[in-house]
N, C-alpha and C positions, 0 to 999 in steps of 0.2 A: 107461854107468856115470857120467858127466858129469851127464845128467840127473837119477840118483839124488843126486849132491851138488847138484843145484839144490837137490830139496825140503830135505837138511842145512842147507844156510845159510837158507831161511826158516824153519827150523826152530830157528834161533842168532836170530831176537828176540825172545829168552826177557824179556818184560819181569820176570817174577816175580822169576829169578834174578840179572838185573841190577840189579834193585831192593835187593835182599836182599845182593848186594856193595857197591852205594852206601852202604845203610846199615850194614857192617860196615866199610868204610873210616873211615865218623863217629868210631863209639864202639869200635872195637877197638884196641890197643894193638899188638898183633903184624897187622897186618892180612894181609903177603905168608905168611905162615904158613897163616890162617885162609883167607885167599882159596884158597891153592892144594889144602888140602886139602876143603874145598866143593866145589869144583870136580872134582876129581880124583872124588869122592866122584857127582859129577850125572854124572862122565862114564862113570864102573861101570856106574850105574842106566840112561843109553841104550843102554849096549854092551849089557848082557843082556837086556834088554827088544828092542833090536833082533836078537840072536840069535835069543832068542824066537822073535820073529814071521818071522823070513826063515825059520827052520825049518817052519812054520806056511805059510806064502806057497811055499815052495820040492813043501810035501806037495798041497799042493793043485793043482798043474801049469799043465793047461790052465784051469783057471778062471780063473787070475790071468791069466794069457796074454791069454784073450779080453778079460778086463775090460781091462786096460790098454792094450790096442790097439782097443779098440772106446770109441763115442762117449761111452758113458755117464763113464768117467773123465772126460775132459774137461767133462764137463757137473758131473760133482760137483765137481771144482775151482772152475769160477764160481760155482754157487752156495755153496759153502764162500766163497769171495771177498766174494760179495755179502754173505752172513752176517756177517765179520767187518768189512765196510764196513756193517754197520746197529750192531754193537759199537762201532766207533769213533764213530758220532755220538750216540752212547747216551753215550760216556763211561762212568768207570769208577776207581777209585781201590783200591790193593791195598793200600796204608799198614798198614791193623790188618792184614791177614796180616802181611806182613810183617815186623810189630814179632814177631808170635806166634812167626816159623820166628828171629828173632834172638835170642829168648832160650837156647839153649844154645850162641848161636854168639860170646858175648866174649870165649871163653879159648878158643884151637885146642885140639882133642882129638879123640879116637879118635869122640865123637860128629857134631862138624864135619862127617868125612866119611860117617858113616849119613843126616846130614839131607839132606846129595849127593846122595845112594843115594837116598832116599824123593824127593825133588824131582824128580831123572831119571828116577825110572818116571813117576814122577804126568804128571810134562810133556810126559812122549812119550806115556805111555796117553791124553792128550785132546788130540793135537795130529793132525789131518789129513796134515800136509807130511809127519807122520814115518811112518807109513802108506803113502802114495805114494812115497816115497822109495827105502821098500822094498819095493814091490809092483815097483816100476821097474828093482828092482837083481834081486830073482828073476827077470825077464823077462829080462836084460841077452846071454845066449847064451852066457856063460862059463864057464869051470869051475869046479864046486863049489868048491874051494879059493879057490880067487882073487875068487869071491865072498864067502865070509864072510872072509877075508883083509880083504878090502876094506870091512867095519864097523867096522875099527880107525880109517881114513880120513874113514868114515860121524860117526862117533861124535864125531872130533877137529872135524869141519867145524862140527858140529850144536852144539859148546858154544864155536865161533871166536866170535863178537862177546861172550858174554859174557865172556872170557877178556882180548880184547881192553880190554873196561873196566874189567876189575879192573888192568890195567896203566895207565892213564887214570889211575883213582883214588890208583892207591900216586905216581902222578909229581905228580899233583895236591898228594898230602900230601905227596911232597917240597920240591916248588915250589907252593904256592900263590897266588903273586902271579906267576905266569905267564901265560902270551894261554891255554894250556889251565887257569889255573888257573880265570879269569876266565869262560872259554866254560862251565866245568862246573857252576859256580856259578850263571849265568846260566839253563841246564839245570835245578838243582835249584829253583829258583826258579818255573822254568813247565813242572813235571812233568808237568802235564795236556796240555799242548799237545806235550810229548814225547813220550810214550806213545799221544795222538790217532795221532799224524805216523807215529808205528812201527804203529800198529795199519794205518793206511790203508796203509801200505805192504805191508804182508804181506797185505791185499785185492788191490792191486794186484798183486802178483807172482803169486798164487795161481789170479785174474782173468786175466792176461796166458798165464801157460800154460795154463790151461781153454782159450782159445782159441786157441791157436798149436798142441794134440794137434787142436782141431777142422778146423782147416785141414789 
């Protein structure tokens, strides 16, 4: 089950959504409002989409079984890896979405957390780690209970760093002439080389377990 929160936290450098809270710390007034119900809202949209599919992965047995103990998983991790390491040197800029998902998000409201909702399916339906995370967690040998029990866990880990920077940002607007005021600043400034750095990362880790199921 450790394993399955691996792929959760590559699965939390959500650049979209930490994007999308960078720029509602700028221009929002209530930010800690907006942030938490965003959030709250992308964390609904993993939890059911991940129920979803564990019920899906859980119906189908030995298939998931064999895949995930057999080589081919570990082969599609590097090359998923490799994939998002020819992304990264491709580059890439989300700005105009961005701007598009912040237009109903200046004033918190009951939509704030729908646009969650929409962003958490969307980002787990095209995200690889959230897929093997939970192929990893039906294989896991424990009791039904205790496994979807344990998507509540899934779900919290998988939206940890973006959570983590909406608290970054509101200390940031508190303090902004801080060493984090300065570092984040510094951050928005060479967004490219930020987002590069995260994207080769999550090649990396993706690359790194491909090859450690192969051994």
């Amino acid at each position: 089950m450790l394993a399955a929160l691996g792929f959760a936290f590559i699965d939390s450098i959500n650049l979209l959504l930490i994007g999308v809270l960078v720029a509602v710390g700028i221009v929002a007034r209530r930010f800690g409002v907006t942030a938490a119900l965003l959030i709250a809202g992308d964390w609904l949209g993993v939890a059911s989409l991940a129920f979803l599919m564990l019920v899906v992965f859980d119906g189908l047995g030995d298939v998931v079984h064999r895949f995930v103990e057999g080589p081919v998983f570990g082969i599609l991790l590097i090359a998923t890896g490799l994939l998002t390491a020819v992304l990264a040197v491709r580059g890439g800029d989300n700005s105009g979405l961005v701007e598009r998902i912040m237009r109903p998000l200046r004033t918190p409201s009951g939509t704030t957390v729908l646009v969650g909702f929409v962003l958490g399916i969307i980002q787990s339906a095209t995200s690889v780690p959230f897929y093997g995370g939970l192929a990893v967690l039906s294989t896991a040998g424990v009791p039904v209970g205790t496994r979807y029990a344990f998507l509540v866990l899934y779900a919290t880990v998988a939206l940890s760093l973006p959570t983590l920077c909406a608290f970054l940002v509101a200390w940031v607007r508190r303090y902004p002439e801080s060493p984090a005021g300065r570092v984040f600043e510094a951050a928005r400034q060479n967004s490219a080389a930020v987002s590069a750095g995260a994207t080769w990362a999550v090649a990396a880790l993706l690359a790194g377990l491909g090859v450690l199921h192969l051994v």
